[in-house]
SERO-4910 file (N, C-alpha, C, O; in steps of 0.05 Angstrom, whole numbers):
BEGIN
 pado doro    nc1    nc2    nc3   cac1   cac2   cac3    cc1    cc2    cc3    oc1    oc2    oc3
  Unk    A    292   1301    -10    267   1297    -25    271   1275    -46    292   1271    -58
  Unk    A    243   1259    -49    250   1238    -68    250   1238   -102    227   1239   -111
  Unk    A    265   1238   -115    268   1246   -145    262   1213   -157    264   1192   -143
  Unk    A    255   1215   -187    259   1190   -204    287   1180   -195    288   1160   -180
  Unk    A    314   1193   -203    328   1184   -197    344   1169   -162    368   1165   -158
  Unk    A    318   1164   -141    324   1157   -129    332   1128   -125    317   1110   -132
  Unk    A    363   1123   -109    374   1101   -105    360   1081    -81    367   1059    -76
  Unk    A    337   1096    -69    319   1074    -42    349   1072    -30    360   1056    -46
  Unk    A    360   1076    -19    384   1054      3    395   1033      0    403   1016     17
  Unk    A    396   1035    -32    402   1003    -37    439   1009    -36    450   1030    -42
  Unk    A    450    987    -28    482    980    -39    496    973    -68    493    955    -84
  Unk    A    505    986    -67    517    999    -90    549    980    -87    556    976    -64
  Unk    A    571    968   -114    594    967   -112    603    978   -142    595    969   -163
  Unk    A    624   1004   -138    635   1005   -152    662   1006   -155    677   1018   -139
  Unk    A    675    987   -184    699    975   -190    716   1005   -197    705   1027   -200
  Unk    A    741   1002   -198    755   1027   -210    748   1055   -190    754   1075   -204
  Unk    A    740   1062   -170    722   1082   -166    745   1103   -153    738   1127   -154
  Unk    A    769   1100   -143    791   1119   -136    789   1141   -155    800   1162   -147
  Unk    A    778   1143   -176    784   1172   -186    769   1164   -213    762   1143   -223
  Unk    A    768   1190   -222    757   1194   -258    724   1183   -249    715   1186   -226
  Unk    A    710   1171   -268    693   1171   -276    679   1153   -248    659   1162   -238
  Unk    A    690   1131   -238    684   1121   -215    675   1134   -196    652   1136   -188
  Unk    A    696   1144   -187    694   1162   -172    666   1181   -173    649   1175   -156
  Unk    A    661   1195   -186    626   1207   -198    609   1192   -198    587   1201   -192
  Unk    A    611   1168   -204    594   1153   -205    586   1142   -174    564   1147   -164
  Unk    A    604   1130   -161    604   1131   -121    591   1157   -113    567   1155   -107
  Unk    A    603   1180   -114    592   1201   -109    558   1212   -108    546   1221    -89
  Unk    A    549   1208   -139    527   1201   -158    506   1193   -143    486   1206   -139
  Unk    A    511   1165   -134    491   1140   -119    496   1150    -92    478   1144    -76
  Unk    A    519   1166    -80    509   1174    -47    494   1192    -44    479   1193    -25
  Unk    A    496   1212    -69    474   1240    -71    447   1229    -72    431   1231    -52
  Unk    A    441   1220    -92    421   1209    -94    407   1177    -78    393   1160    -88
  Unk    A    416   1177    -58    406   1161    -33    408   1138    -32    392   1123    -20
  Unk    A    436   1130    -46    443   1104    -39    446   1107    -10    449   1129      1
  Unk    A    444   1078      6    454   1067     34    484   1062     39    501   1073     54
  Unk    A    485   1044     21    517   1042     17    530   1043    -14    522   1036    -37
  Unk    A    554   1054     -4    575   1041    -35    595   1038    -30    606   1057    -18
  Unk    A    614   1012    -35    629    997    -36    651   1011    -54    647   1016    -78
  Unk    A    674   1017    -43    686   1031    -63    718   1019    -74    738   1018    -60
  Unk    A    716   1013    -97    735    990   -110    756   1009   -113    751   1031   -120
  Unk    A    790   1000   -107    808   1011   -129    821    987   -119    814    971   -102
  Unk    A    854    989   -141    872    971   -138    882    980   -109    883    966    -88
  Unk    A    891   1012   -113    905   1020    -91    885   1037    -63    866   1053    -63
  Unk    A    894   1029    -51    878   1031    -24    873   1054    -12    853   1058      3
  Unk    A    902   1080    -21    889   1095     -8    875   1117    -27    865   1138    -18
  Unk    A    876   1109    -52    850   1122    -67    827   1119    -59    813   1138    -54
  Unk    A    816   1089    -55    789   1075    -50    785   1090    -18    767   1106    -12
  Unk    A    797   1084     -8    797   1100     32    791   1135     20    774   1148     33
  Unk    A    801   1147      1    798   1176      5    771   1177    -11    755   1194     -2
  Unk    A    763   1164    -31    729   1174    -39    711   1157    -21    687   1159    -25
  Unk    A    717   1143     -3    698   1130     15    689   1153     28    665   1158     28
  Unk    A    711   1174     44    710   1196     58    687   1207     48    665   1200     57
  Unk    A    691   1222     32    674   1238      2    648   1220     -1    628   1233     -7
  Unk    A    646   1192      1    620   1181     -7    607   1188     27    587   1202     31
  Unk    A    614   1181     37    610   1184     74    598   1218     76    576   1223     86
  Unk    A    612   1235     68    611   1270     72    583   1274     53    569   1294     57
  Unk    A    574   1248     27    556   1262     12    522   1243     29    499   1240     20
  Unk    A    534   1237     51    508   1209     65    501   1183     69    485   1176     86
  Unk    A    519   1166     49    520   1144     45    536   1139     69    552   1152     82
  Unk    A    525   1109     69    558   1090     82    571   1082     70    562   1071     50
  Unk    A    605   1083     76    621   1075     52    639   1046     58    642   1039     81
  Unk    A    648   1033     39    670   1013     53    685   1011     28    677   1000      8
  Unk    A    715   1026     32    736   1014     10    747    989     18    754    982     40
  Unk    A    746    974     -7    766    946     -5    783    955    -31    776    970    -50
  Unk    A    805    943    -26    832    949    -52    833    916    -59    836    898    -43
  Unk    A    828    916    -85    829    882    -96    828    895   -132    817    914   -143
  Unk    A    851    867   -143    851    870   -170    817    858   -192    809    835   -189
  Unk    A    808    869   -202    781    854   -213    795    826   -223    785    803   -223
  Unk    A    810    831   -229    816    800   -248    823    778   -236    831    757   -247
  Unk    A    817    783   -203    824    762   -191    808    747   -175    800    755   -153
  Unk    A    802    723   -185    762    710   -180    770    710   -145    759    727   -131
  Unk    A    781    700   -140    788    690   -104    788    730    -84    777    736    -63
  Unk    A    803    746   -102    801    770    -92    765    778   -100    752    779    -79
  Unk    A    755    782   -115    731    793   -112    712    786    -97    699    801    -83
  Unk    A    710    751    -99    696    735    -83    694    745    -53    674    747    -40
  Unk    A    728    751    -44    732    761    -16    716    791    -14    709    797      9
  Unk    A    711    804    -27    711    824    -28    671    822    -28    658    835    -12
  Unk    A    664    810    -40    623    814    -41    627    805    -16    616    820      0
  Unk    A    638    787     -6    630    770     15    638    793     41    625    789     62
  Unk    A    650    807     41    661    826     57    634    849     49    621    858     67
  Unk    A    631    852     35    603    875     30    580    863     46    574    874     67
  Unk    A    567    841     37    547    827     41    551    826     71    532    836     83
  Unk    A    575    816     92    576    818    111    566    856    133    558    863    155
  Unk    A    573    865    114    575    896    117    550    907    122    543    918    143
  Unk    A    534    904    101    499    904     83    487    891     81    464    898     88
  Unk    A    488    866     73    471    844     73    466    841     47    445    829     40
  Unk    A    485    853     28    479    836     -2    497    866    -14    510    884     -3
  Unk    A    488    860    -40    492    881    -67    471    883    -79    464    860    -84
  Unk    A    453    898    -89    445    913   -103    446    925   -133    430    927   -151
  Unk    A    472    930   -128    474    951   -150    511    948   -167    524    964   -153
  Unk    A    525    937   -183    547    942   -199    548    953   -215    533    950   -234
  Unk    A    570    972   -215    583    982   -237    603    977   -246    620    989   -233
  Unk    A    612    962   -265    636    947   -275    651    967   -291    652    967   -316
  Unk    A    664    988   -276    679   1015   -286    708   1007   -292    719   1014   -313
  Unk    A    722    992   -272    745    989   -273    757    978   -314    744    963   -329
  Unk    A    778    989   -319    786    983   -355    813    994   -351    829    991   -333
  Unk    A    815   1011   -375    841   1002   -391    858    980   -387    851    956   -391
  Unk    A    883    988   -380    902    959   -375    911    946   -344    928    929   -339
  Unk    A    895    961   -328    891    948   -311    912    977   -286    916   1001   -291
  Unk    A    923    960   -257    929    977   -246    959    993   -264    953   1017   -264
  Unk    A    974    991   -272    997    988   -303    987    999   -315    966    986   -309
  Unk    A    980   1011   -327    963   1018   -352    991   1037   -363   1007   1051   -351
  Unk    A    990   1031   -383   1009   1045   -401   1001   1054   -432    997   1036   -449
  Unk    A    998   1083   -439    986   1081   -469   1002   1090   -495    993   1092   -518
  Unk    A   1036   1094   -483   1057   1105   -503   1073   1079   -510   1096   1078   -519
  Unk    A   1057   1059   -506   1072   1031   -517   1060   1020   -545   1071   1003   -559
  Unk    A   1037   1032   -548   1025   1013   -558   1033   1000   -591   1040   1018   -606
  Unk    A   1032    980   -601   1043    974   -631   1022    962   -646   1006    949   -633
  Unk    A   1018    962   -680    999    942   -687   1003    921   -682   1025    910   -678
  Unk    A    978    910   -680    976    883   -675    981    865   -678    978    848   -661
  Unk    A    992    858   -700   1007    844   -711   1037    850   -717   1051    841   -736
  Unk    A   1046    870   -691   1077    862   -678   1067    870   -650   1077    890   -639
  Unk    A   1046    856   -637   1037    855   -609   1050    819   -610   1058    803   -628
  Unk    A   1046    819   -579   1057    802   -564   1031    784   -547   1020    794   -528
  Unk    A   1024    756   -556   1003    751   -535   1007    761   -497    990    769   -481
  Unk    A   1039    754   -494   1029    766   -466   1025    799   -461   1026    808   -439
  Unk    A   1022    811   -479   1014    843   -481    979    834   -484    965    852   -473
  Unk    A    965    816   -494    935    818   -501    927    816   -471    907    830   -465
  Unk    A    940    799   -451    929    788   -421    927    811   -413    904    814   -405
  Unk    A    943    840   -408    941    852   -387    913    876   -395    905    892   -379
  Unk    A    898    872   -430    873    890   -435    853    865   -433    834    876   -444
  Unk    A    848    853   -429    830    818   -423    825    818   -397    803    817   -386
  Unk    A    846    819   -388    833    816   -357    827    840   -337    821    838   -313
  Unk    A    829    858   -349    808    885   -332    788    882   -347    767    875   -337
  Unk    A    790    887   -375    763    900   -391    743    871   -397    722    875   -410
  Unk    A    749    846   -390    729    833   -393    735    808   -376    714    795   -370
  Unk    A    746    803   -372    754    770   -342    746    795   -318    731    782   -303
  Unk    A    747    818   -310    740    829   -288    707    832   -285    692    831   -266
  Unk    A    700    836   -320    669    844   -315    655    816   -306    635    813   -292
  Unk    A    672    798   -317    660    757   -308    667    757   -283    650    745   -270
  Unk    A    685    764   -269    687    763   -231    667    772   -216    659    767   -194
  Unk    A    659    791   -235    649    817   -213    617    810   -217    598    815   -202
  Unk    A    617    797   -240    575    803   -248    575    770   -242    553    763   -235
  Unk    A    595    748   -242    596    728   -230    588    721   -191    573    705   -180
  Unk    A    608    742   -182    598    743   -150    578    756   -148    562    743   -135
  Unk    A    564    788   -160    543    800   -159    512    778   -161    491    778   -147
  Unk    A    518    766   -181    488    761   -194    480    740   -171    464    750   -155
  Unk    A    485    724   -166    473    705   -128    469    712   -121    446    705   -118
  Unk    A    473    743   -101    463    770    -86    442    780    -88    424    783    -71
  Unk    A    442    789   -123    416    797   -136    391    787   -136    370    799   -131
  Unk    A    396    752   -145    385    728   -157    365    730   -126    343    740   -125
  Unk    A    376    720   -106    373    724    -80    344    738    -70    324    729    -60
  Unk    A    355    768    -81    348    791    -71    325    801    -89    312    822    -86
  Unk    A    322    782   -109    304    789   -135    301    820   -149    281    830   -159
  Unk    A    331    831   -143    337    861   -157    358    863   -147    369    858   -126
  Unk    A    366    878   -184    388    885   -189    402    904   -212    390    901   -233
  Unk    A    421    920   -214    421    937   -231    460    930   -237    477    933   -219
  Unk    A    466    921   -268    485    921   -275    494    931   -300    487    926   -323
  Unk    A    517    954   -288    515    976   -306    551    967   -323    563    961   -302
  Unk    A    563    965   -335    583    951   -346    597    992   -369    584   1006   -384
  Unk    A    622    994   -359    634   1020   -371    645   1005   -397    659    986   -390
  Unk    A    643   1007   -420    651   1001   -442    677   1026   -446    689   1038   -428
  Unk    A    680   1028   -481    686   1045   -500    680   1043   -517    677   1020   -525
  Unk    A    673   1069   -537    675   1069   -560    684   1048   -582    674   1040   -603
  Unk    A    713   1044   -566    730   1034   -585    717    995   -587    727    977   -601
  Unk    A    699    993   -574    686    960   -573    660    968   -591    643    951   -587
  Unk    A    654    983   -604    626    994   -617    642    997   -647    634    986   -667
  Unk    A    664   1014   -647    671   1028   -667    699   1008   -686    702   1001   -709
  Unk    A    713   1006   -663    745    993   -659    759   1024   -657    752   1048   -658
  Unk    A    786   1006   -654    809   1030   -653    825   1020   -666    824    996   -661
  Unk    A    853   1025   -693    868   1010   -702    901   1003   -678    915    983   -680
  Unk    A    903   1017   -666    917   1012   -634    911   1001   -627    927    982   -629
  Unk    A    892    994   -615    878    981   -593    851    959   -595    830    955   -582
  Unk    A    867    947   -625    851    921   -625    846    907   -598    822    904   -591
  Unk    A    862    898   -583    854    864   -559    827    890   -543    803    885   -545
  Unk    A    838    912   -530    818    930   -518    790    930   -538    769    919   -532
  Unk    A    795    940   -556    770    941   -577    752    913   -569    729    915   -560
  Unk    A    762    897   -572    756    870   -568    749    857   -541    731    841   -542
  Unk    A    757    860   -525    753    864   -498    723    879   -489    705    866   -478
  Unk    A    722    900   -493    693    915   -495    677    909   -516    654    918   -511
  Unk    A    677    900   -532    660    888   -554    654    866   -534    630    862   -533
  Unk    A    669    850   -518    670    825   -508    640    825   -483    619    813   -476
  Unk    A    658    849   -479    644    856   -448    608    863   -458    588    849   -454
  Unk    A    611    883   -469    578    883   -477    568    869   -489    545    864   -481
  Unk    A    578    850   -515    558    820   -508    544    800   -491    525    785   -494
  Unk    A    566    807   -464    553    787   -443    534    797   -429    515    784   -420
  Unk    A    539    829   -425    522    842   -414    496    831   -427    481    820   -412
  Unk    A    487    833   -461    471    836   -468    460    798   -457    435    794   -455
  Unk    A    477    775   -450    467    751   -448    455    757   -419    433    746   -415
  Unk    A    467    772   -397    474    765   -376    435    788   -375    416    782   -360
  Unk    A    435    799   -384    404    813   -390    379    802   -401    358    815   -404
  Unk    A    385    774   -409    364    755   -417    370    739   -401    358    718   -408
  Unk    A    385    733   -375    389    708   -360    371    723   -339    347    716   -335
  Unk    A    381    741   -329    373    766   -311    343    774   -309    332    775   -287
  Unk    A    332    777   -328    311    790   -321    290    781   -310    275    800   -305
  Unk    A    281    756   -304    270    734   -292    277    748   -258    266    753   -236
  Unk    A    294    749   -266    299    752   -233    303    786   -218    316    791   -197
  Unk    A    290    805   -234    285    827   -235    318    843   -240    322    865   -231
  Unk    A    330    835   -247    356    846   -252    351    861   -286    336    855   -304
  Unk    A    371    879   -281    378    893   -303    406    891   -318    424    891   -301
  Unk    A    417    888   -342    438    888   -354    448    920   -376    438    921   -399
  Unk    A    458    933   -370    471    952   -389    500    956   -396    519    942   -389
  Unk    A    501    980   -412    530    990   -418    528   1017   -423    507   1027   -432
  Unk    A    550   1032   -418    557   1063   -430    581   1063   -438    599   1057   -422
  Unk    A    586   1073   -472    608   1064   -480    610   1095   -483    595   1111   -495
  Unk    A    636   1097   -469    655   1128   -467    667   1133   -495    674   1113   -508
  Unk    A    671   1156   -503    696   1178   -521    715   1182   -501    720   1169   -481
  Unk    A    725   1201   -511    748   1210   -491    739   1226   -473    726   1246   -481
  Unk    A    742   1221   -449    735   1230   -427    757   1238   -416    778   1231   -425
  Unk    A    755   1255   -392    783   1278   -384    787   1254   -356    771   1258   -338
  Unk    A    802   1236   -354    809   1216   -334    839   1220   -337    849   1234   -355
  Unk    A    855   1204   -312    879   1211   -319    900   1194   -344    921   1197   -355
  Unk    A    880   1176   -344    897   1166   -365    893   1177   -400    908   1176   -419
  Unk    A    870   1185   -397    867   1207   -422    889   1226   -427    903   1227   -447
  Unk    A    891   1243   -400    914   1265   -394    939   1256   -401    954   1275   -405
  Unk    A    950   1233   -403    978   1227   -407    973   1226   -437    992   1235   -449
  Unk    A    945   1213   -457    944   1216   -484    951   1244   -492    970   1252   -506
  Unk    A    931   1257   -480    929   1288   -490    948   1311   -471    938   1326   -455
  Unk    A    971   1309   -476    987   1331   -449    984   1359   -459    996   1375   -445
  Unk    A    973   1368   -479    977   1403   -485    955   1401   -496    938   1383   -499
  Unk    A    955   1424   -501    922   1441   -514    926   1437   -546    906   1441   -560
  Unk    A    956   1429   -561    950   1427   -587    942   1396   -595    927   1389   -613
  Unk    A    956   1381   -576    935   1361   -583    912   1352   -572    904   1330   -580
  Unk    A    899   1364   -554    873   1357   -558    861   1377   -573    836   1376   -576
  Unk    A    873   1396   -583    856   1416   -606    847   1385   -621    824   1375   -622
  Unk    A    870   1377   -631    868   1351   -663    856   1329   -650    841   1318   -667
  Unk    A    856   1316   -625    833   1291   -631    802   1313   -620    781   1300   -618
  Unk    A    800   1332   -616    773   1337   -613    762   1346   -643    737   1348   -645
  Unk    A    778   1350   -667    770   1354   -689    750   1328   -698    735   1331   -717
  Unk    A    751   1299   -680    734   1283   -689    702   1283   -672    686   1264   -672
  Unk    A    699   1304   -662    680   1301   -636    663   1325   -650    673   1345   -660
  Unk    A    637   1318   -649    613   1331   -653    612   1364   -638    611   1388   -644
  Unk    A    614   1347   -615    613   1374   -587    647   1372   -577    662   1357   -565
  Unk    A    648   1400   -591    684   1403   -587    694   1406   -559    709   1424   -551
  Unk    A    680   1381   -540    701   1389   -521    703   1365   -511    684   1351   -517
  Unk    A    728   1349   -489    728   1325   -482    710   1312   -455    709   1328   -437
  Unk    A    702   1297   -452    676   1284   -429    690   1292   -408    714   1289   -407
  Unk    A    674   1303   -390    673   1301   -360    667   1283   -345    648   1272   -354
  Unk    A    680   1268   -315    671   1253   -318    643   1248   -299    635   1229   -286
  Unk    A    634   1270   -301    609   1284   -299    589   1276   -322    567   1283   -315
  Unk    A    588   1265   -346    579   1260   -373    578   1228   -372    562   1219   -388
  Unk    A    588   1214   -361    581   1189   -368    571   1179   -338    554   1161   -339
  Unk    A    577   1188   -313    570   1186   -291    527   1188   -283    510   1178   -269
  Unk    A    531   1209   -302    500   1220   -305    487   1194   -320    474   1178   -307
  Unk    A    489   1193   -339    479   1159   -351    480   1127   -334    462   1111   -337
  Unk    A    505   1123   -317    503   1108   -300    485   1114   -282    464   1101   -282
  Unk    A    487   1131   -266    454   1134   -242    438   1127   -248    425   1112   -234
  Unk    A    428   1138   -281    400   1138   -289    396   1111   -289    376   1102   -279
  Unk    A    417   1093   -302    406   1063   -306    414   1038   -286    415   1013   -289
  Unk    A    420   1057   -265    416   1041   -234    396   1045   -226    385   1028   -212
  Unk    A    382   1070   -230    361   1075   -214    334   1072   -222    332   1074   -247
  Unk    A    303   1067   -206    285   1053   -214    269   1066   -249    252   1056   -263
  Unk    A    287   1098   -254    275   1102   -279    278   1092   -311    268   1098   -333
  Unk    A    301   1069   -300    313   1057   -315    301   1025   -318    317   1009   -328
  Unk    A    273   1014   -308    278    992   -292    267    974   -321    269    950   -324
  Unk    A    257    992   -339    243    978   -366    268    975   -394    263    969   -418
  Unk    A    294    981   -382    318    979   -405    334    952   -390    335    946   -366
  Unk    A    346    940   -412    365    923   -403    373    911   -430    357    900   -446
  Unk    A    401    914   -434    414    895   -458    420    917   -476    423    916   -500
  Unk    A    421    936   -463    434    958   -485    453    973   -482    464    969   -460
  Unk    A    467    995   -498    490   1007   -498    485   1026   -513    477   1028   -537
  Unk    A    492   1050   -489    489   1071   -490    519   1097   -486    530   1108   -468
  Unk    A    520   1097   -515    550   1112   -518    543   1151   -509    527   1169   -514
  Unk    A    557   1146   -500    566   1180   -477    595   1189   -490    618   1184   -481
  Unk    A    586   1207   -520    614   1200   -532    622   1222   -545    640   1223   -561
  Unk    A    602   1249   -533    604   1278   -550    611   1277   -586    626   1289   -601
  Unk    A    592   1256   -588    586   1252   -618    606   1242   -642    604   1246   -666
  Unk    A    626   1228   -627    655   1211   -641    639   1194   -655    648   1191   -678
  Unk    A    622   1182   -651    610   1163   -666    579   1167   -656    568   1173   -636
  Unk    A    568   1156   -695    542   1151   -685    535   1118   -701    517   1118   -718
  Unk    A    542   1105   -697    547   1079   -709    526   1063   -685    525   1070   -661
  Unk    A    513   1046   -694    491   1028   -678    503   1019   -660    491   1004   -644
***
């Protein structure tokens, strides 16, 4: 049956989608009647096992394994969709932290950081969202619709004192969104963001390994408990799908109340 939140059969690609919040989000757009979704990870046989799962919920699925930060890899990669479907539709620029590596028991202030430590939060959290909304938007442009939905954090709204280059990075990323939403809309495309709290992903889980410390960072959270990634997933659909079709250029934090900062 057809709901507001229906996806029409449009194609869908989402970045990062092997697990956590991606993952829900793939899921998300097959329930609700996507045709296809394209399902991104670095490693392959994550992206091959929620294809399964996108396939079991109706959709058609196609994993490709490619790094975002790499213009020649993504490029291969729409062009491999488009061959598949006959365009894109729909991005979700999910893929972040530090990339396939991600490491979060390293981290130092910034000023005893290392420039080649700033490359490896740069080029997921914002050279990937320029690959990806770079090959997408011709498709769109094309197709005269489009829905680009870009995963922030908090910490690009708020900062983090850790995680300045990241902070910065997502600050980075939702500015363009907001340009890439005045270039866009001419051409029926949409531009957004949902900037996450801590959400229960696995790289959260290596922050938080016991119940006493996430007792102490949920002491900063409104609603004492950490995101599902059921909670930010629900906001992506909505602003892929046509009930969303009058927003663009905004950012919309899914953050169990860590912040209420503009």
């Amino acid at each position: 049956m057809s709901t507001i939140l229906d996806i029409k059969g449009r194609t869908a690609l989402v970045t990062g989608a092997g697990q956590g919040v991606g993952r829900q989000v793939a899921l998300y757009l097959a329930e609700h009647g996507a045709g296809a979704v394209v399902i991104n990870d670095f490693h392959a046989d994550r992206a091959e096992s929620v294809a399964a799962e996108v396939e079991a919920a109706g959709a058609k699925a196609l994993p490709i394994a490619f790094d975002v930060s790499n213009f020649e890899a993504v490029g291969a990669a729409f062009a491999e969709a488009q061959s598949a479907f006959g365009g894109v539709d729909i991005l979700v620029n999910n893929a972040g932290n530090a990339g396939p590596t991600s490491r979060l028991d390293d981290l130092v202030p910034f000023w005893d950081s290392d420039p080649s430590e700033w490359k490896r939060w740069m080029a997921t959290n914002f050279d990937g969202v320029l690959n990806c909304t770079r090959h997408a938007m011709p498709l769109m442009v094309k197709g005269g619709y489009g829905r680009i939905v870009t995963v922030i954090s908090d910490a690009g709204r708020v900062g983090e004192p850790h995680l300045a280059v990241y902070s910065g990075a997502k600050a980075g990323a939702a500015g363009f969104m907001r340009a890439i939403a005045k270039a866009g809309g001419r051409f029926g495309i949409t531009a957004n963001c949902v900037a996450l709290g801590g959400t229960r992903t696995p790289a959260v889980a290596d922050l938080i390994p016991d119940a006493e410390t996430e007792k102490r960072a949920l002491s900063q959270y409104v609603i004492r408990r950490l995101g599902e990634p059921e909670d930010p997933a629900g906001m992506i659909l909505f602003l892929c799908s046509d009930a969303a079709s009058w927003i663009t250029g905004q950012t919309y934090p899914v953050n169990g109340g860590y912040s209420f900062a503009c």
